[in-house]
Structures are given as structure tokens and as C-alpha cells.
N, C-alpha and C positions, 0 to 999 in steps of 0.2 A: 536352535532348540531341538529338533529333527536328527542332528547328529551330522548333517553337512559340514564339509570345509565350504566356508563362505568370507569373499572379499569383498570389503565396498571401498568403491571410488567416489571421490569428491572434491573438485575443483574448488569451488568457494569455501561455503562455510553448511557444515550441521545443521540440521534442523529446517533444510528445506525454507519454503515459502510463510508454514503457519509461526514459523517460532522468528524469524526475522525480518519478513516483510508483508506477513499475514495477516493471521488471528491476531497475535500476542500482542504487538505495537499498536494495533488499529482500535482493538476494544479497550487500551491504557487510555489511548487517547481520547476517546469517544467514553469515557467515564468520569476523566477530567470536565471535559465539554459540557457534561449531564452535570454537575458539581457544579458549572458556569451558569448554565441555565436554571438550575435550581433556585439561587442566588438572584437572579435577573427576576424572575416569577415570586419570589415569597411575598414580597408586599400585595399580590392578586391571592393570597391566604393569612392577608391582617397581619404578616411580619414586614415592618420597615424595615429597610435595611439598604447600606450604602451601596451601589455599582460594582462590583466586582473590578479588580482590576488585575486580569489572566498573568503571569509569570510563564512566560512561554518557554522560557531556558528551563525553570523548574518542571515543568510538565514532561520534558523531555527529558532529563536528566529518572525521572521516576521512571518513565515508558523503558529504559537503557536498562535502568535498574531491575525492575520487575523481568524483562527480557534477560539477562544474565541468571538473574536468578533459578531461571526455567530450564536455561541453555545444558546444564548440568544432564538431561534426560538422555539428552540428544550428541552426549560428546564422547568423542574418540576413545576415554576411557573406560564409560560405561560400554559401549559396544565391543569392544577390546576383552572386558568381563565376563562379556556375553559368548565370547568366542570368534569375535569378528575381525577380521584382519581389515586392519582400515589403512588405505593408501588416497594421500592429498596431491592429487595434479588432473591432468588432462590424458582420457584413458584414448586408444584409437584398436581400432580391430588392424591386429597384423597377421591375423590366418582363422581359419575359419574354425580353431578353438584355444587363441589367445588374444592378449590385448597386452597391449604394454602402456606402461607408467613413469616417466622419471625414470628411465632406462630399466624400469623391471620387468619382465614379463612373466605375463601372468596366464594359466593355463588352463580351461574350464571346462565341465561337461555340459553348463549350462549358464547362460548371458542374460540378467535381466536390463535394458535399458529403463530408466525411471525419470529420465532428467527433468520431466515437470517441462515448465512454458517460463516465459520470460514475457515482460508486455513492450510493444511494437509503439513505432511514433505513427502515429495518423499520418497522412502524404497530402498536409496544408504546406501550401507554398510559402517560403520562409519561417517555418518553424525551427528549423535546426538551425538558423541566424539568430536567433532570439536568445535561444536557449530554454532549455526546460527540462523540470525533474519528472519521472516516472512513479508509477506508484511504491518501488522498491527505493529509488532513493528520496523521497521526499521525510522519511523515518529520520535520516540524516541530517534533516536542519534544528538551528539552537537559533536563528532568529527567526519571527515569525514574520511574515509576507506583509503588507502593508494590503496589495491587492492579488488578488489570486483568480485564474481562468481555471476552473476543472472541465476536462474534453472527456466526456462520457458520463453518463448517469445513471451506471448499470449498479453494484452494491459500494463497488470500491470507492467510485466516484462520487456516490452521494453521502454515503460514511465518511470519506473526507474533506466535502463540502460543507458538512452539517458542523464536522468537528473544527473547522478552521474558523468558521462563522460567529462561532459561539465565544472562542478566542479572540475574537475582534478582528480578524481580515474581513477586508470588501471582497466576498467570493459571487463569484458567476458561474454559474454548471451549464455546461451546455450538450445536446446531443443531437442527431441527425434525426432520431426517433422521436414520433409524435408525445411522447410521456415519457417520466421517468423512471424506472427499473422497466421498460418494455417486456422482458421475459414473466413478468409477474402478472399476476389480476390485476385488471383494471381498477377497481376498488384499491386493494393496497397501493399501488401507484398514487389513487388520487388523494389516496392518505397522507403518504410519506409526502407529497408536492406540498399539500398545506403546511406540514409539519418543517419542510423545509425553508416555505418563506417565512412563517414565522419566526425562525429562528436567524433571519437575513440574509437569506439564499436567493440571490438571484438566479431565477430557472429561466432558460431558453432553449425549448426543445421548437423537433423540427427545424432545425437551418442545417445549412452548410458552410463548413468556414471557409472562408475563398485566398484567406493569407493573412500574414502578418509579417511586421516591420517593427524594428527600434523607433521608439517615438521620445517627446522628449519627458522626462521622467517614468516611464514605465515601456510598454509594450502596444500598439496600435492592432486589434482584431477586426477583418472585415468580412460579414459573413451575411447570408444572403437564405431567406425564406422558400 
């Protein structure tokens, strides 16, 4: 907008963390959830009404929906409009004012790195035998979990504790921290923890998970106060 020539690189996909493993999927989902829970509460406001029973494919198939929809902000051709030269691969510094791309090189007066963070496996002994989704690819599932472990309680992890729960998974959150959102007020913590069992959250803060093993029909967690 400034009048720069400006290039952006981008290995995956546009839109960063808020538009496809963020904001956008996380509060679809957790608005379905509140729709569940609505549902589940009316008859404690004089409306009878049958049990809900969550469409977990549909839910997801909307969360995709509303995310495409968005995607349009964030995509190659509006920044292209914009004036943006946009290159899809893996950039590497090959002198101390270029980078190259898919064999382009590209030559600057000035390098911003932005790449954001990615989320890391905790170092429980047999986790990576088990298997497990991260908070970016869990957006990815069309069938819903029957039982689910969330490891950490900090916003992501209890936003998709609350939202699985409300769908009918048997969820457990667990963290090493004595409460749940530790960086918050003790107050709000002690809020959201009620809010959370009621809703069928199993909380177990304060432990350490000491491993885990294939068991027979699910996952075996052994962790220790």
C-alpha cells in the first residue's frame, strides 16, 4: 500500500493459524456445541424437548463451509490485487539479500520472517505409538471420537474439551497445572472448571502423564499426582 515491491512466501496454505486451525474452525464449532447445550438445558426453562442427537459429519462439513467461505480474504488472488507477489514453497536464505523458492530467486532490501509456531507433542513415553491429532489437525476429523484425552487446559484445550463433550465424546482434559487456563484469574478458572464439568468434562489438573500404550479397545493413560 506504501508503494513497495513486496513478495510473500507460503509453504502451506493462506490464512495462517486464525482462518484454518484457529479462530474460524474453533468458534464454528463451539457454537454448534452451545446449539447442543441449549437443547440439553431447555426443559430447566419449562421447554420439554427430546435429547439432541449431534450430527458430527454435519457439524463439520458447516465448520469447512463457513471456513472456505472466509478463505476468499486471505487468498492468493486478492493479494495479487493488492500488488503482492505471492510464491507457494519453502523459502531458504541463500545470501544475505536473497532467498530462493522453487528454483526462483528472490532479492530484497528487506526480510520479514512471520512464520507463526506450530504445536509440539508433550515427551509422554509412548505417545507417538499411540497416535494422536494436534490441535491443527483435529479440524480434519468427519467422525466423532467415541473417547478423547485433551493434554493441556490452557484456551485451545478447554475450547475443545467443552466442544467435543457437548457432542457426546467421553472427554478428559488434563494438565500438569494446578487449574485450568493457569495464565488467567483464579476466579475465571474457577468459573470455566464448573462450567466445564457440567457440561461432562472430566478435569484432571495437577498430574503428570508418565505413558501410554495401545490397550484393548482404545488407549491405556498412566499418570501420577
Amino acid at each position: 500500500g506504501l508503494g513497495a515491491r513486496v513478495a510473500l512466501v507460503e509453504r502451506d496454505r493462506l490464512g495462517g493459524d486464525c482462518l484454518n486451525a484457529g479462530c474460524v474452525p474453533s468458534k464454528a464449532l463451539l457454537r454448534s456445541a452451545r446449539a447442543v447445550r441449549d437443547v440439553i438445558r431447555a426443559p430447566e426453562l419449562g421447554v420439554p424437548v427430546a435429547p439432541p442427537t449431534p450430527d458430527f459429519a454435519a457439524i463439520m462439513r458447516r465448520m469447512r463451509v463457513l471456513r472456505a467461505g472466509l478463505a476468499h480474504h486471505d487468498s492468493a488472488a486478492r493479494l495479487a490485487a493488492a500488488g503482492v507477489h505471492v510464491f507457494f514453497g519453502t523459502a531458504r536464505f541463500t545470501g544475505a539479500r536473497e532467498v530462493t523458492v522453487n528454483g526462483a530467486c528472490l532479492r530484497f532490501r528487506r526480510a520479514v520472517v512471520a512464520t507463526g509456531g506450530r504445536p509440539i507433542a508433550p515427551p509422554v513415553p509412548g505417545l507417538s505409538d499411540v497416535g494422536f491429532l494436534t490441535s491443527d489437525q483435529v479440524f480434519d476429523l468427519t467422525e466423532m471420537p467415541r473417547r478423547m484425552l485433551v493434554i493441556g487446559a490452557g484456551p485451545i484445550g478447554c475450547e475443545l474439551a467443552q466442544a467435543f463433550a457437548c457432542f457426546g465424546s467421553t472427554v478428559t482434559l488434563v494438565d500438569a497445572a494446578d487449574r485450568v487456563l493457569p495464565r488467567e484469574d483464579p476466579d475465571a478458572s474457577a468459573i470455566l472448571a464448573r462450567h466445564l464439568a457440567s457440561d461432562g468434562v472430566r478435569v484432571e489438573v495437577g498430574i503428570r502423564l508418565q505413558r501410554m500404550s495401545r490397550a484393548s479397545g482404545g488407549v491405556s493413560v498412566v499418570w501420577q499426582r
